[in-house]
C-alpha positions as CSV (number, residue, x, y, z in Angstrom):
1,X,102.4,88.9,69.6
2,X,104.1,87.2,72.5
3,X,107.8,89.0,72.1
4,X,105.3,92.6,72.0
5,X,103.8,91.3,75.6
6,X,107.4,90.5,76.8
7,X,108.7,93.6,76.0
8,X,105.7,95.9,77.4
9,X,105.5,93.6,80.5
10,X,109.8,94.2,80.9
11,X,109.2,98.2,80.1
12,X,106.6,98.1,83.2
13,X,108.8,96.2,85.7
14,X,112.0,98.8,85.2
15,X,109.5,101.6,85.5
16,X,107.7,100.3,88.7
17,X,111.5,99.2,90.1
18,X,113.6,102.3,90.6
19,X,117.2,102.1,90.8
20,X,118.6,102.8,93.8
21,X,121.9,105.4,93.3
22,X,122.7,105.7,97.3
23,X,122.8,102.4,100.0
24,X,120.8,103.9,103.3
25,X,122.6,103.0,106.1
26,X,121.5,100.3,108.8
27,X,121.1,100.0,112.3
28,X,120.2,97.5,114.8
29,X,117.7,98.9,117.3
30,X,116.9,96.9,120.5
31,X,114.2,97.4,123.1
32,X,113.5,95.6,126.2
33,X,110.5,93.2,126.3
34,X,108.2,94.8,129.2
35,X,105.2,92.9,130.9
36,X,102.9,94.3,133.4
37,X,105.7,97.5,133.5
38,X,108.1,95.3,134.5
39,X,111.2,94.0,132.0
40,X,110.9,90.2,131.3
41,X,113.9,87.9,132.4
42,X,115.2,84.6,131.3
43,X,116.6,81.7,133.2
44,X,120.0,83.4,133.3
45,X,119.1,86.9,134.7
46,X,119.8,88.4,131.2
47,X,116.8,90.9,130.3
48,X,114.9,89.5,127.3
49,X,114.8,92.2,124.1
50,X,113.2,92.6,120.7
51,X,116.0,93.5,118.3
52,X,115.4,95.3,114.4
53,X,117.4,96.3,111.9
54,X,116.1,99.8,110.4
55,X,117.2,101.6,107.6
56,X,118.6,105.7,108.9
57,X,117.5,108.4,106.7
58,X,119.4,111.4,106.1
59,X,118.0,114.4,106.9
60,X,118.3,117.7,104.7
61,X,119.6,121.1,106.2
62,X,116.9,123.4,105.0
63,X,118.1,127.0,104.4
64,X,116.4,130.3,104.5
């Protein structure tokens, strides 16, 4: 009973979990920390900034 559990509970992980055949490219996208319109400094001068890393998404050429 157990093993039948195992197996139906493995079959259900692989199908929620697709396989990924292509890496996306990533990128690191930084924006300047504003307050009151202004851009926030630190102690050295250097303006402060909120840095991500996103994923870019190829775009399709669509065809008529």
């Amino acid at each position: 009973m157990n093993y039948i559990i195992s197996v139906f509970a493995l079959v259900a992980v692989i199908a929620t979990n697709p396989v990924r055949s292509e890496e996306h490219e990533t990128k690191k996208v930084c924006v300047d920390v504003m307050k009151d319109g202004k851009p926030v400094k630190d102690a050295k001068g250097v303006t402060k900034q909120n840095c991500k890393t996103v994923r870019e998404h190829k775009k399709l050429e669509v065809t008529k």
